[in-house]
C-alpha positions as CSV (number, residue, x, y, z in Angstrom):
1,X,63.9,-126.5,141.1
2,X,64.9,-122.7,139.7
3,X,66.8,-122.5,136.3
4,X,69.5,-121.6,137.8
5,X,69.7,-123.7,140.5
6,X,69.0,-127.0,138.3
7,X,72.3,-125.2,135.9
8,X,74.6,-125.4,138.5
9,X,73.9,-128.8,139.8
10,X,74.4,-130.2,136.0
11,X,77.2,-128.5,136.1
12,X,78.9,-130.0,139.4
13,X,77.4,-133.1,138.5
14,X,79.2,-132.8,135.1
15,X,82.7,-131.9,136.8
16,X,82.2,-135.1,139.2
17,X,82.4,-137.5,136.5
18,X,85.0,-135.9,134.7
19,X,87.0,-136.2,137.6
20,X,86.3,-139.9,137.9
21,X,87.1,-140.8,134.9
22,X,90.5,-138.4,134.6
23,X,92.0,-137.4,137.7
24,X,94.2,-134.9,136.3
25,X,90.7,-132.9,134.6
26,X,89.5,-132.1,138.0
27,X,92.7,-130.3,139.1
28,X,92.4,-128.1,135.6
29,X,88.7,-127.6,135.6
30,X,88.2,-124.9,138.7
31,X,84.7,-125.4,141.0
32,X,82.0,-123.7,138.5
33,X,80.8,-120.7,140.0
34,X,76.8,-119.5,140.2
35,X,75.4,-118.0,137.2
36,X,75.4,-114.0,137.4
37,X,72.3,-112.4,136.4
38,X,69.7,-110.1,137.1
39,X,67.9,-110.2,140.8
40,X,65.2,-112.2,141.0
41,X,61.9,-110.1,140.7
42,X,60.3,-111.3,143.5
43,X,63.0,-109.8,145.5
44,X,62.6,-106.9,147.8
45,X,63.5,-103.4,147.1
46,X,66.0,-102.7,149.8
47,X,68.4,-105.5,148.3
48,X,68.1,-104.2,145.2
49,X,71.9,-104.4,143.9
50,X,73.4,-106.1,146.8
51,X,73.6,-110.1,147.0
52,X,74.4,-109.9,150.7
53,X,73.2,-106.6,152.5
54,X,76.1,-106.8,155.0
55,X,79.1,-107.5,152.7
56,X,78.5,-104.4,150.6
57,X,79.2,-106.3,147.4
58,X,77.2,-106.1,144.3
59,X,76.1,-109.0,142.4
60,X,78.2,-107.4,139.1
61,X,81.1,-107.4,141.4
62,X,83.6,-110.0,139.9
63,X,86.7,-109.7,142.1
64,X,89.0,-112.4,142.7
65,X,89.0,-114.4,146.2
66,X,92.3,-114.2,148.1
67,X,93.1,-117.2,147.1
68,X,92.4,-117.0,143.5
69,X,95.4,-116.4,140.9
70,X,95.8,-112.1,140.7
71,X,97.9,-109.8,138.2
72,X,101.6,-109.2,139.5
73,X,101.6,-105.6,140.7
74,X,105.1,-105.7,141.8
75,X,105.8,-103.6,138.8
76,X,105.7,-100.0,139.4
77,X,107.0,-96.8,137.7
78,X,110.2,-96.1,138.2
79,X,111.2,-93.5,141.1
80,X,114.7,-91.4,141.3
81,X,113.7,-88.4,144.0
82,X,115.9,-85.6,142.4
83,X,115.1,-82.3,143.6
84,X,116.7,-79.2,142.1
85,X,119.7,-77.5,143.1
86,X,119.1,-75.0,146.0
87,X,116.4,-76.9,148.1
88,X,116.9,-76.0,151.4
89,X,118.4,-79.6,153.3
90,X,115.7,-79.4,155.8
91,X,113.1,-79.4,152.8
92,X,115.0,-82.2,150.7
93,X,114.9,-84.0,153.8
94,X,111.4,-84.0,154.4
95,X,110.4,-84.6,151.1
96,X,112.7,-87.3,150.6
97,X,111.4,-88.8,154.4
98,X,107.8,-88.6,153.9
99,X,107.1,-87.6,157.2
100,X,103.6,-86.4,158.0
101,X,103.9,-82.4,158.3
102,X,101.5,-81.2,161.3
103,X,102.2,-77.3,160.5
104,X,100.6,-74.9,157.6
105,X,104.1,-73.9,157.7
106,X,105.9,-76.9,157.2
107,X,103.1,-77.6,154.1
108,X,103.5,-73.9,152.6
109,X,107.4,-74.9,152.6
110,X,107.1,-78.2,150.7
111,X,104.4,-76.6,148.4
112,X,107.0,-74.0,147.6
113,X,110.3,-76.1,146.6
114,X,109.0,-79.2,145.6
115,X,105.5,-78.8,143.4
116,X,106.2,-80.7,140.4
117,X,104.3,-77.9,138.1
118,X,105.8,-75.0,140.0
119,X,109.6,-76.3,139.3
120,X,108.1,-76.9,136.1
121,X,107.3,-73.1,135.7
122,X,110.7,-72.2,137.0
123,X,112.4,-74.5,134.6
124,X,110.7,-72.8,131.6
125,X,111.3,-69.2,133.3
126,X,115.1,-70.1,133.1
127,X,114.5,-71.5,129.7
128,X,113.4,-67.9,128.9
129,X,116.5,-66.6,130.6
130,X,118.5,-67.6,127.7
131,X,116.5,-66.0,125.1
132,X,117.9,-62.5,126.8
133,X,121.8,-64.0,125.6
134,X,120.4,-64.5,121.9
135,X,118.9,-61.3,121.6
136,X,122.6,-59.7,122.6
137,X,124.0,-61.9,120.9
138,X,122.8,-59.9,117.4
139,X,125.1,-57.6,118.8
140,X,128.3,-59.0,118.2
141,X,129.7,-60.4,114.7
142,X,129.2,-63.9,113.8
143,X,132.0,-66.0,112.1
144,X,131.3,-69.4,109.5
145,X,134.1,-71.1,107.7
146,X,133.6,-73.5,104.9
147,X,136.3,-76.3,104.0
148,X,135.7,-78.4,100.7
149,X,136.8,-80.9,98.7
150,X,136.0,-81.0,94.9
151,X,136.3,-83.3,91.9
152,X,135.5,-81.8,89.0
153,X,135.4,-83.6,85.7
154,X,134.5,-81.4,82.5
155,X,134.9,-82.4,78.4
156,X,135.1,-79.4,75.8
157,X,134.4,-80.4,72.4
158,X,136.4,-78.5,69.6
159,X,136.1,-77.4,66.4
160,X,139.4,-79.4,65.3
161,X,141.0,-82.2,67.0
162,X,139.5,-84.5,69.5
163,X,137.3,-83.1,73.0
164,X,139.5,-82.3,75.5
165,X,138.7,-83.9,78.7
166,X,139.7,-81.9,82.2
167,X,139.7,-83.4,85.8
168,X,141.1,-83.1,89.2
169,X,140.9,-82.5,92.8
170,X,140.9,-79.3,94.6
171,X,140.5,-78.1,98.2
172,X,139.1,-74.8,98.9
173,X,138.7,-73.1,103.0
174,X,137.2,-69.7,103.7
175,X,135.7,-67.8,106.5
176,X,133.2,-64.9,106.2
177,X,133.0,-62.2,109.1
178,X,129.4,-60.4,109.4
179,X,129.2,-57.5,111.8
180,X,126.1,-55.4,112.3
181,X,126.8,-51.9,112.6
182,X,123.4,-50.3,113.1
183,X,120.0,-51.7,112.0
184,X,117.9,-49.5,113.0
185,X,116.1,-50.7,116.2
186,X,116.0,-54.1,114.8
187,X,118.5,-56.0,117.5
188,X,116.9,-53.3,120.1
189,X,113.5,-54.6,119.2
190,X,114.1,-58.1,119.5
191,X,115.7,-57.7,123.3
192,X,112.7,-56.2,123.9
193,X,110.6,-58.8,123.0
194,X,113.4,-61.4,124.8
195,X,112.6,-59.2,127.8
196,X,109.2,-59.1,128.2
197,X,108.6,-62.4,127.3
198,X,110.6,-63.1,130.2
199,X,109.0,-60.9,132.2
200,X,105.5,-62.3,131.3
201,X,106.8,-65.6,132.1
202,X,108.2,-64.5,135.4
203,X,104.3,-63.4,136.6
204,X,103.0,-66.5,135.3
205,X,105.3,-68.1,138.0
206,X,104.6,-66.0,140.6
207,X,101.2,-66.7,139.4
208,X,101.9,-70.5,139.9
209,X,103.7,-69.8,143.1
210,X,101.0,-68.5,144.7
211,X,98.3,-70.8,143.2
212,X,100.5,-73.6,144.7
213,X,100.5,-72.0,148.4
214,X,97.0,-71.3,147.7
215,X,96.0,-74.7,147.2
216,X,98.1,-75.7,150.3
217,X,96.5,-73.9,152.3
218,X,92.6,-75.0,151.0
219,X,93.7,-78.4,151.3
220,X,95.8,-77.8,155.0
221,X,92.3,-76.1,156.2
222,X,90.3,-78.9,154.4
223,X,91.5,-81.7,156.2
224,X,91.0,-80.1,159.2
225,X,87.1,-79.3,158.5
226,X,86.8,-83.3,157.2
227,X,88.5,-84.3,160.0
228,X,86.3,-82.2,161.9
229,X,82.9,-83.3,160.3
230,X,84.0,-86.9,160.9
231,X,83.9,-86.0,164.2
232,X,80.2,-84.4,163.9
233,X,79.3,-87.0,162.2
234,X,80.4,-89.8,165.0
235,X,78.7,-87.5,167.8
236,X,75.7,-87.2,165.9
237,X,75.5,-90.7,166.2
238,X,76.5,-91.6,169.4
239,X,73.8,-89.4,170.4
240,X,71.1,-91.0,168.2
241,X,72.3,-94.4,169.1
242,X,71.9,-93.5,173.2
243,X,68.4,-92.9,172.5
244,X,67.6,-95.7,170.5
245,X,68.9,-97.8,173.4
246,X,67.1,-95.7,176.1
247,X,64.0,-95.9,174.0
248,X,64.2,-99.7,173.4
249,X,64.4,-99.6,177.3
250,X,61.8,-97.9,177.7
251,X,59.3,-99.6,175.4
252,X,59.8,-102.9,177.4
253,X,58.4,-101.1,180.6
254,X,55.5,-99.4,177.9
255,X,56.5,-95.9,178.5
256,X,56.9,-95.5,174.5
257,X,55.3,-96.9,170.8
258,X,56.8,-99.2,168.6
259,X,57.1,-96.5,166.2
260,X,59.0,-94.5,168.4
261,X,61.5,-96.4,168.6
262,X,61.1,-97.4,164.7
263,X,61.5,-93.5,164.2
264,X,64.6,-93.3,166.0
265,X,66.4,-96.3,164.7
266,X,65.8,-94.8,161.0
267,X,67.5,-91.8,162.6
268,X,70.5,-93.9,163.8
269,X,71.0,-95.5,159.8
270,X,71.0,-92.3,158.6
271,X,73.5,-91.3,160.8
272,X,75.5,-94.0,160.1
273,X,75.3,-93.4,156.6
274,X,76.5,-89.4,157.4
275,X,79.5,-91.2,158.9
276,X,80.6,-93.0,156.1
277,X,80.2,-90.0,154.1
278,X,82.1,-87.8,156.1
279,X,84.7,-90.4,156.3
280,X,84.7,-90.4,152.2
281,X,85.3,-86.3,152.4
282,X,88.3,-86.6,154.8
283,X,89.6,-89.4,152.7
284,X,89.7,-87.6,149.9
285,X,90.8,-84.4,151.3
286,X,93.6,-86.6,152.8
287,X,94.8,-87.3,149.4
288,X,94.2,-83.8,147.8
289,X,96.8,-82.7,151.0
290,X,99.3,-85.5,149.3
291,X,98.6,-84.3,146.1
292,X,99.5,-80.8,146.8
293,X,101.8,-80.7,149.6
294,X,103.9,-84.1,148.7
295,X,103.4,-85.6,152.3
296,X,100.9,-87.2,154.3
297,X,98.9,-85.0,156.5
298,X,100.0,-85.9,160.3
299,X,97.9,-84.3,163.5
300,X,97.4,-81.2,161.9
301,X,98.0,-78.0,164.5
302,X,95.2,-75.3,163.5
303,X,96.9,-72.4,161.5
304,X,98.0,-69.0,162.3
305,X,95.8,-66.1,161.3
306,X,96.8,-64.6,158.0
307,X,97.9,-61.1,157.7
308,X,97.0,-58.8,155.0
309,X,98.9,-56.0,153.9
310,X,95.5,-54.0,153.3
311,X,92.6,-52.8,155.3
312,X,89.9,-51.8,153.0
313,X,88.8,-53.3,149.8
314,X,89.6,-50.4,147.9
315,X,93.0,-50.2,149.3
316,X,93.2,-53.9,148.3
317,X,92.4,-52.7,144.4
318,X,95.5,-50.3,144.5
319,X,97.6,-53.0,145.8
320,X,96.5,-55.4,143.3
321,X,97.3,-53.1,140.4
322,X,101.0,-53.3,141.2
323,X,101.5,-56.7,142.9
324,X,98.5,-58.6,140.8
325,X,100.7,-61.4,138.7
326,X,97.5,-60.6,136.6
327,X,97.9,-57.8,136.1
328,X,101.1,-57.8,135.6
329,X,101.1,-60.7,132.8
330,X,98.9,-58.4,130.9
331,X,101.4,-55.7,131.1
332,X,103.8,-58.0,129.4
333,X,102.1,-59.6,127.1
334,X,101.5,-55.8,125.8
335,X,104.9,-55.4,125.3
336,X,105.6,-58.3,123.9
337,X,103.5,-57.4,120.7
338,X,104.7,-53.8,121.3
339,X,108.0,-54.9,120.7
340,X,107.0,-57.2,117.6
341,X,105.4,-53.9,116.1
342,X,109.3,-51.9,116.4
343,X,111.1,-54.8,115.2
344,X,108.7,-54.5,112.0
345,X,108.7,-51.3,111.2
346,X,112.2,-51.5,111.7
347,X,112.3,-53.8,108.9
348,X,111.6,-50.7,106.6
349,X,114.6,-48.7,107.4
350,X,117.7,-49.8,105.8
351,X,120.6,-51.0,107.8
352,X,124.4,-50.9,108.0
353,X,126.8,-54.4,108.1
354,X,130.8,-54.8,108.0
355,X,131.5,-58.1,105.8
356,X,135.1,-59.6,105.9
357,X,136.1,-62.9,104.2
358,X,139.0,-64.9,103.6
359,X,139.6,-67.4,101.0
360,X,142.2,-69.8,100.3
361,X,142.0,-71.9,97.2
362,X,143.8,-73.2,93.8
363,X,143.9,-71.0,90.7
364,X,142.4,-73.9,88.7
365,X,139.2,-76.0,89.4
366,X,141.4,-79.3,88.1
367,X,144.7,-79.2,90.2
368,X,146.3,-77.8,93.5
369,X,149.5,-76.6,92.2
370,X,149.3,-73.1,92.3
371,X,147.1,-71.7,95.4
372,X,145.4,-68.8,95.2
373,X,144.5,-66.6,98.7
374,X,142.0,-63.4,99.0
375,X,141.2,-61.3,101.9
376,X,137.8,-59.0,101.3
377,X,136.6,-56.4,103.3
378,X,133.0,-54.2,102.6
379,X,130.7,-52.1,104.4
380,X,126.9,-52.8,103.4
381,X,123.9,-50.4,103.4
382,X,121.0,-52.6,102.7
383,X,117.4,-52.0,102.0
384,X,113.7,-52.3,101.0
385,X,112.6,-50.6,97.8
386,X,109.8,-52.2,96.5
387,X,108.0,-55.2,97.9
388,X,104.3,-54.9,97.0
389,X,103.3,-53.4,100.4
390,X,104.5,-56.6,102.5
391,X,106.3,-55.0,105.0
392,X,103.9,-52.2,105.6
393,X,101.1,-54.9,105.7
394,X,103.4,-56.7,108.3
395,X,103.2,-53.0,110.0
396,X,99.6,-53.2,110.4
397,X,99.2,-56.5,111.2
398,X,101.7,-56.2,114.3
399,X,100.1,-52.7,115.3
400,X,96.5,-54.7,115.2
401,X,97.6,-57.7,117.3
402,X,99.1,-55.2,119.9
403,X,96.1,-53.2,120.0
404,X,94.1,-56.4,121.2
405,X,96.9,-57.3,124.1
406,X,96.6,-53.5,125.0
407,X,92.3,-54.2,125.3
408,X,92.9,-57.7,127.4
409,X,95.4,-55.5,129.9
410,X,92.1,-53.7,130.6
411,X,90.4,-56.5,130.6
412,X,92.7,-58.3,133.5
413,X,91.7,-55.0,135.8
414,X,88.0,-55.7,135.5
415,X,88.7,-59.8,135.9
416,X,91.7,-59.1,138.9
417,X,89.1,-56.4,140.6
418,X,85.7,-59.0,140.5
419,X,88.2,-61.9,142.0
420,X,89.1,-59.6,144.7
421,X,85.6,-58.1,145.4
422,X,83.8,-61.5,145.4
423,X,87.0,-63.1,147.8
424,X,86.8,-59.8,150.1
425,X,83.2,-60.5,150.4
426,X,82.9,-64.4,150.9
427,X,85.7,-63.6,153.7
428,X,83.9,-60.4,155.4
429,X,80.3,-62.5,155.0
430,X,81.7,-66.1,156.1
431,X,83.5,-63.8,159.2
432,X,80.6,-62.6,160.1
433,X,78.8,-65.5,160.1
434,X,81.0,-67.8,162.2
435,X,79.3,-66.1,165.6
436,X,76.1,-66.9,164.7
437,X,76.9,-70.2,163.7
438,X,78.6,-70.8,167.3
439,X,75.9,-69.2,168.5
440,X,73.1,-71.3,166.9
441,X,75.2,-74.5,168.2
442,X,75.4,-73.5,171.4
443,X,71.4,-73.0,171.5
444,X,70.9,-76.3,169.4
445,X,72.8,-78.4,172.1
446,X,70.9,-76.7,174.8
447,X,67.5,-77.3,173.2
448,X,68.4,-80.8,172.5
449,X,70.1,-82.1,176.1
450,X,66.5,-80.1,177.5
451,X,64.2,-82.0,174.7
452,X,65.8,-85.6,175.8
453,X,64.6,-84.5,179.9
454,X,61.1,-83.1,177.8
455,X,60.8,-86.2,176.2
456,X,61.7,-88.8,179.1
457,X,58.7,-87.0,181.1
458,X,56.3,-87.5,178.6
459,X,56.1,-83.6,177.4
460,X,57.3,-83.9,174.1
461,X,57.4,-86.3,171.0
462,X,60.2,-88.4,170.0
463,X,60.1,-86.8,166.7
464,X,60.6,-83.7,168.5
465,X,63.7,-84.5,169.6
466,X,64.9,-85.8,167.0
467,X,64.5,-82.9,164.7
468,X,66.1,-80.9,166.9
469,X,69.3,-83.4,167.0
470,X,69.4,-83.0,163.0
471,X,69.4,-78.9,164.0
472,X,72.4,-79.5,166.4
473,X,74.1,-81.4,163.3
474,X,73.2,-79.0,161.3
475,X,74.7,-76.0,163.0
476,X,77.6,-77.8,164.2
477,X,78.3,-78.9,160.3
478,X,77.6,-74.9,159.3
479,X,80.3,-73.5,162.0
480,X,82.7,-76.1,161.2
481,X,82.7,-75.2,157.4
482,X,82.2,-71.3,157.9
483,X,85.3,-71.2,160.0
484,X,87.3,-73.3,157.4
485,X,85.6,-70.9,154.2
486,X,86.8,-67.7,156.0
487,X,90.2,-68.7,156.4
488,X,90.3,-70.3,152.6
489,X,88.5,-66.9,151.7
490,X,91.1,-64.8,153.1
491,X,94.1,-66.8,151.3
492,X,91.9,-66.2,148.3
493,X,92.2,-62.1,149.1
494,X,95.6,-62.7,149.6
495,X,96.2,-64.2,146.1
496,X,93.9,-61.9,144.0
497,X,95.7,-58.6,145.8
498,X,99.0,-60.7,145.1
499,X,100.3,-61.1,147.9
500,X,100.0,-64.3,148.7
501,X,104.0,-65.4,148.4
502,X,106.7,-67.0,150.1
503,X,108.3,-63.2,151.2
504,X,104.8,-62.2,152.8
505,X,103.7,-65.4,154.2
506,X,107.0,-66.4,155.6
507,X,109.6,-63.6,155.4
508,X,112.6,-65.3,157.2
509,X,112.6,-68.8,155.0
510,X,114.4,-69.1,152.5
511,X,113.4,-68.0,148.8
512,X,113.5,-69.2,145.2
513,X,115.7,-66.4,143.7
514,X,114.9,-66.0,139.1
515,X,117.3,-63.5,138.9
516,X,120.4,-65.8,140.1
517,X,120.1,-67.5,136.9
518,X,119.7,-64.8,134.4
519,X,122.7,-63.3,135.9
520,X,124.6,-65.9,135.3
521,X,123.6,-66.4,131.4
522,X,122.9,-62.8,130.4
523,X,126.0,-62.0,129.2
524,X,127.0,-65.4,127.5
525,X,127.0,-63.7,124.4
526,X,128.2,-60.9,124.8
527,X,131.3,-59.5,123.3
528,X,134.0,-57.3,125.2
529,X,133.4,-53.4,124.2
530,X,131.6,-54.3,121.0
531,X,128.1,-55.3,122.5
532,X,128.0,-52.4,124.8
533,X,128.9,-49.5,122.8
534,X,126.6,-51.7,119.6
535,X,123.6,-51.9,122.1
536,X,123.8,-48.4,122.8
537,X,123.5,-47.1,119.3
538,X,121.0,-49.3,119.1
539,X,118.6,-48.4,121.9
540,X,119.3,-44.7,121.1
541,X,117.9,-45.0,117.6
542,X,115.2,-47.7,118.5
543,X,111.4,-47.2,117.2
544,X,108.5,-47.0,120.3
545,X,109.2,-47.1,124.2
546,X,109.3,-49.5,126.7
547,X,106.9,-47.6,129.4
548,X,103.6,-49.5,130.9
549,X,100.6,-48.4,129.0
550,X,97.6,-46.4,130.4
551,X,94.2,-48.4,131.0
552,X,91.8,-47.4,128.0
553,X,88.9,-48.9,129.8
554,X,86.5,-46.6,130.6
555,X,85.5,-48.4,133.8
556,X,89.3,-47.7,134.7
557,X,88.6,-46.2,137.8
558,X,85.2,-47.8,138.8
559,X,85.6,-50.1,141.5
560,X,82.5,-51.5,143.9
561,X,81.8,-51.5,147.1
562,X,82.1,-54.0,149.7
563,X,79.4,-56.0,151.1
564,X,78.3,-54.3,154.4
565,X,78.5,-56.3,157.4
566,X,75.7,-55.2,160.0
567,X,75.7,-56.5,163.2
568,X,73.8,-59.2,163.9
569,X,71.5,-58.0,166.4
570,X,70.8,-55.5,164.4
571,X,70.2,-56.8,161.2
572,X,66.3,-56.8,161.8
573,X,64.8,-53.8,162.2
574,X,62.4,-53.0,165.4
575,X,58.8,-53.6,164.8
576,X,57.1,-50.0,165.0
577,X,55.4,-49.5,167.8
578,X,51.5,-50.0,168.0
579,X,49.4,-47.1,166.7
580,X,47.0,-45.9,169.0
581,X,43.7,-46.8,169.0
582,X,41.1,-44.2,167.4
583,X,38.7,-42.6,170.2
């Protein structure tokens, strides 16, 4: 008897008795299960890691029977759909619905208003928005108060008599009015900084907005091609699987070999393992689409073609210069440290400040009787003199960090132009390719359906035939995912040129508007006359300018060329014709 064989029955034979001799032990003790271990090693190779070939289930595989006792996964996280304020109702209602879309349209929508990360982004854009009201808000006076109670106990000792101890309470209130009257580009400084940080924030959503339509789209167009290959993948099969059964016919009459039809049935588990992949990809692409789009994936329509608002590749570079979110980001971030340089160099100048305060209080720190009340008013000139070269070394370091950002704006023109150049190509090559493709399919099926007649007649082998079936899979697979890369390559154009939004894709629907929210908190802090006529003082004296700074790259202007696209009939040249032979 095997070890583990003569295990198990002592163990059943040990559970018996127990049983006999206490009822109740059996119902606690549950039926001892085989030993799990290694395979045997005189087992065969090709159930290697399976106990049972046709259950799929690996010997390490220790998951519980149906009936057996399972965690409670009733518990899940909780779930309050809450979308923000200005969701179009047809969108909410979708969303909320879960209805499969079947349109890119319907998926670009959904992508656009309900993306966790891109209302994420426009949360922290309006977050952003109010940074704009505290940088006016330097504009206008500020206003503390201070109310206070005191006990003050004090004992004097004299030089005749005994100390003299003094103690009481007293209340004191007073308020102290600061109003900046110039400061020498400081406030202007820091709005500028407010402002561009906004404004980079604003391109890194647009930036988000377009990678989340993007992505849309890859995954919209990627179900279709798994969906697709699924398909291949079952014809493939079918095929095989029709001549296995004509070949097993035919060996019975001895028209064929044994190994003919040994060939073909390897052929026919191969295919069924290509099915089972292809199935996995579609799967997963199936939940990528939920992922991104927030919906299930219904009977998807194929797409419209996209549009782009270029021709060439180069005019695609000058669009990108001005529309890439990039680009753009760079542009901001520049001014963002540009305005960190003003606002310390500012901080050499002096600067000018009204201070009021009022005071109301007692004449003595040990009793309330008599009150005492003072009303102050001062203008303040205020500056640096000597601080060991801080400031100035603040100067530098400011004028140093900008001069980095200014490098990386140059830097996002080379990046921006490759992204384009190597999305304009993959979408001009995989273009170009798609009629071959159909092409070579068309000539694969034709070759095969005439290689089954071939083979039936005795003038070709079966492993003729059946590599030119894996060439018909093969082409059909290669057209299928060329004409799913072009149209993910041309989105891809789209979003490097930036261009790829909401207004472009779908002009009539409705958009996300950022600049309905800073309107409303802009001017929060804003005081009536005094933060308009304060502001512009401000901005009239205020270090440095606000204007977009040249490219310093000396590659500014270098752009390359696109890939050229020749014909396919002509992309071999004619053999030269035979030279005469010598006399």
């Amino acid at each position: 008897m095997a070890p583990r064989l003569y295990i198990r029955a002592v163990l059943l034979a040990a559970s018996a008795a127990c049983a006999v001799l206490n009822p109740a032990f059996a119902q606690e003790l549950p039926m001892a299960r085989p030993v799990q271990g290694p395979p045997d090693t005189g087992a065969s190779a090709s159930s290697y890691g399976t106990e049972d070939p046709d259950s799929g289930r690996d010997p390490g595989d220790y998951r519980a029977d149906a009936d057996d006792n399972t965690a409670d996964v009733t518990d899940r996280i909780a779930v309050r759909p809450e979308l923000p304020e200005g969701t179009p109702a047809d969108v909410a209602e979708l969303a909320a619905s879960g209805t499969p879309v079947t349109s890119l349209t319907d998926a670009l929508r959904l992508a656009y208003w309900t993306s966790p990360t891109l209302l994420a982004q426009r949360a922290t854009v309006r977050s952003f928005d109010y940074r704009i009201a505290q940088a006016r808000a330097n504009y206008g006076p500020r206003l503390t108060y201070s109310l206070a109670t005191t006990f003050q106990s004090d004992r004097f000792d004299q030089r005749r008599g005994p100390p003299l101890n003094l103690s009481g309470w007293t209340t004191t209130a007073s308020a102290i009015l600061n109003q900046p009257l110039f400061t020498f580009g400081r406030n202007a400084a820091q709005e500028r900084n407010s402002q561009a940080q906004l404004e980079f924030q604003r391109q890194v959503l647009r930036s988000t907005e377009q990678q989340a339509l993007l992505d849309a789209i890859a995954t919209y167009i990627g179900v279709l091609r798994d969906r697709a290959a699924v398909q291949i993948a079952k014809d493939n099969l079918a095929a095989l699987q029709r001549q296995l059964d004509d070949n097993k016919s035919r060996l019975a009459v001895r028209e064929v070999t044994a190994t003919d039809v040994q060939q073909i049935a390897t052929r026919v588990s191969l295919g069924q393992a290509q099915v089972y992949n292809a199935q996995r990809d579609a799967a997963s692409s199936e939940a990528a689409f939920l992922r991104m789009v927030g919906v299930p994936a219904g009977e998807l329509v194929p797409p419209n073609p996209l549009q782009l608002p270029v021709v060439q590749l180069e005019e695609a570079y000058a669009y990108a210069e001005l529309h890439s979110p990039i680009v753009l980001a760079a542009q901001a971030r520049e001014k963002v440290s540009r305005a960190s340089v003003a606002a310390a160099k500012s901080d050499l100048l002096p600067r000018i400040d009204f201070q009021g305060s009022a005071s109301y209080g007692s004449q003595s720190a040990y009793t309330d009787d008599l009150r005492q009340r003072d009303l102050r008013g001062q203008f303040i000139i205020s500056g640096p003199i000597f601080e060991s070269g801080l400031r100035k070394a603040r100067v530098s370091e400011a004028m140093a960090a900008n001069d980095a950002d200014w490098r990386l704006l140059d830097a996002s023109l080379r990046e921006n132009r490759a992204t384009l150049a190597a999305a304009w190509n993959d979408w001009q090559a995989q273009q170009a390719a798609i009629a071959s493709f159909r092409s070579a399919e068309d000539s694969a099926r034709k070759a095969y359906e005439g290689a089954v007649l071939q083979q039936r007649a005795g003038l070709i082998t079966t492993l003729d035939v059946l590599d030119l079936a894996r060439e018909l899979l093969l082409a059909r697979s290669n057209s299928n995912t060329a004409i799913a890369n072009a149209y993910v390559a041309k989105a891809r154009v789209l979003a490097a040129a930036g261009a790829l939004e909401q207004a472009w894709l779908m002009p009539d629907a409705a958009r996300y508007d950022a600049e309905r929210h800073l309107r409303k908190v802009r001017h929060n802090g804003d005081v009536p006359l005094a933060t308009p006529i304060l502001r512009a003082f401000e901005n009239a004296g205020a270090i440095g300018s606000t204007a977009t700074r040249p490219v310093r790259d000396p590659t500014g202007e270098r752009t390359a060329a696109p890939v050229v696209i020749v014909p396919a009939d002509k992309l071999v040249a004619p053999a030269p014709p035979p030279a005469d032979p010598p006399k």
